[in-house]
N, C-alpha and C positions, 0 to 999 in steps of 0.2 A: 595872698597865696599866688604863686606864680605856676604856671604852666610849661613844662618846657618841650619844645617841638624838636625832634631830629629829620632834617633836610637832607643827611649825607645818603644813598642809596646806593652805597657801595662798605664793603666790608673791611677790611687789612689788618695785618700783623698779627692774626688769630696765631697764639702759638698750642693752645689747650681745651677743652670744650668741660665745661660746669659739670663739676659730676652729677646734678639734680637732673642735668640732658643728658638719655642712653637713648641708644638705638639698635636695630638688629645687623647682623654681618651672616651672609653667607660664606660657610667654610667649607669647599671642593673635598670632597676625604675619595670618591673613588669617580672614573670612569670604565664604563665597558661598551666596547664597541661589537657587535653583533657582525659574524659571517655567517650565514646559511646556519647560525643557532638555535637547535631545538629549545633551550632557555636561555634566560641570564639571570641568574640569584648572588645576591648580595647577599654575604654568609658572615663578614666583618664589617666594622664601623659601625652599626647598629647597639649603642651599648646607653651607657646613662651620663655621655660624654653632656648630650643635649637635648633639649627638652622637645626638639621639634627639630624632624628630619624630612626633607625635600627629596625628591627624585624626579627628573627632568628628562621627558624622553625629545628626543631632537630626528627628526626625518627616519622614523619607524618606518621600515619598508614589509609588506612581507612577501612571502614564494607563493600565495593563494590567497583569496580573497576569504578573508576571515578575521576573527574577532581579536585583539591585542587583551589581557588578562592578566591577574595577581593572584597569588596567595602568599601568606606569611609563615614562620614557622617559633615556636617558642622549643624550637631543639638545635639549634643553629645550622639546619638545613636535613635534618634527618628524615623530617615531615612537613610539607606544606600543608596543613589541615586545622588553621585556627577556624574556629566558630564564629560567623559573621553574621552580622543582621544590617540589610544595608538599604539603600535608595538609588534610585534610578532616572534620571528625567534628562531629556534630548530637546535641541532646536534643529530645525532641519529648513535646507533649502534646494531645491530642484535647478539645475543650470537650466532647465526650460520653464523656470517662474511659473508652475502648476501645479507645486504642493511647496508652502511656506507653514511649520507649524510649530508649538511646544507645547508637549504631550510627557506624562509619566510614563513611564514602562514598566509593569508590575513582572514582566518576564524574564526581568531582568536583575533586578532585586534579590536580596539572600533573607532567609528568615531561620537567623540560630541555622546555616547551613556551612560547614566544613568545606566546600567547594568552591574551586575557581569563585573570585569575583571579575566581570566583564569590565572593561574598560570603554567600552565603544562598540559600536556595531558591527557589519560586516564591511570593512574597509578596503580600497581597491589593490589591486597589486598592478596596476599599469606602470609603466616606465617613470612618470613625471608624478605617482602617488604617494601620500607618505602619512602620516599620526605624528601630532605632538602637543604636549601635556604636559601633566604635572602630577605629582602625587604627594600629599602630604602625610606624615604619620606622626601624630603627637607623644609624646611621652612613652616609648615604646619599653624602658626599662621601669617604669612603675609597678611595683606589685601588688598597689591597693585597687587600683582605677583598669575599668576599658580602656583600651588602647581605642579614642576615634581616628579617624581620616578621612579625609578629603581630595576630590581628584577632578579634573576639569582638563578634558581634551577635544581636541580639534581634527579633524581628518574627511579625508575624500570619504565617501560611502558606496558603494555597488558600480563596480568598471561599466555594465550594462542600462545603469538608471544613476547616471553622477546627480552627487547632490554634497554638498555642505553638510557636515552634522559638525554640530554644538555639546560634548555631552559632560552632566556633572553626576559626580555617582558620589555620597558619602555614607558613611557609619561607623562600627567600630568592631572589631575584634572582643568576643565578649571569654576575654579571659582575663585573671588576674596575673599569670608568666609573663614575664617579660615574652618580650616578639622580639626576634635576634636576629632573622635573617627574611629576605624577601626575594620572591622567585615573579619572573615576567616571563608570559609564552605566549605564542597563539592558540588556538583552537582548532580544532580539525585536524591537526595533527601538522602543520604548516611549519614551517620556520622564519624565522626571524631573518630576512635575509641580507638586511643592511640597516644600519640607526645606530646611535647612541645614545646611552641612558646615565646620567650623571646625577650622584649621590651626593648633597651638601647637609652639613647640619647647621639647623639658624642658632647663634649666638645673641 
């Protein structure tokens, strides 16, 4: 029996890839760019195109030092008020290296609660501050299953006490409607006053 060795480390003339090999493709379906916006809801693309949809927020700025936020809606924006049950947990870092830590946040958290879910803490509005993340929504036109998600962002924290925060927040939507449309805001009544939020579906 012979063994046989390939020494080439290099590839060429690939004209096709093995259909037993797939992989994912992200596909762009919307952009919104945020002026001094009290929201931004994604009211279309949200359908049973794909099984899993992405939203990407890019240099979130806002007008006041406050919290970035979701809710979804299974009426294609007539209500933002799905039923969520969700988790909470932050890394944080102090620009004067005198609190490094990762802690749950139970205040932050939904339990079976219709309201706003937090995306992050209270975030800076200084000139050079800004959020950015990701949000994931799996199978949002399912009518058997919770809708879960998952979300991991990055951003300044408090213009008065800068620090790094780390934060991953997941759970699910405990409904069986589809979820059709998804709304971003701040808290405190702020706006959105610069960023953009981009919608892909994974293939």
């Amino acid at each position: 029996m012979s063994i046989n060795v390939c020494n080439n480390n290099s590839l060429s003339a690939i004209t096709s890839i093995p259909d037993s090999i797939t992989g994912s493709a992200l596909n762009l379906i919307s952009t919104q760019t945020a002026s001094s916006s009290s929201t931004i809801s994604f009211t279309s693309g949200i359908d049973s195109t794909y099984k899993e949809y992405i939203f990407k927020f890019i240099n979130i700025h806002p007008s006041g030092t406050n919290r970035f936020q979701f809710n979804g809606s299974i009426d294609s924006g007539s209500n933002y008020n799905v039923t969520k049950t969700t988790t909470f947990f932050r890394a944080q870092h102090r620009e004067s290296d005198d609190v490094a830590e990762l802690a749950y946040d139970a205040g932050l958290d939904l339990a079976q609660g219709t309201g706003i879910q937090q995306l992050g803490f209270e975030m800076g509005n200084g000139n050079d501050d800004n959020f950015n993340g990701t949000l994931h929504l799996f199978d949002p036109s399912n009518t058997t299953f919770v809708k879960h998600f998952i979300s991991r962002n990055s951003f300044n924290h408090n213009v008065a006490d800068p620090r790094a925060m780390d934060a991953f927040i997941g759970g699910y939507g405990n409904t069986t409607s589809a979820v059709n449309a998804v709304r971003f805001q701040m808290s405190g009544g702020n706006n959105i006053d610069s960023g953009t939020i981009k919608l892909y579906g994974v293939s």
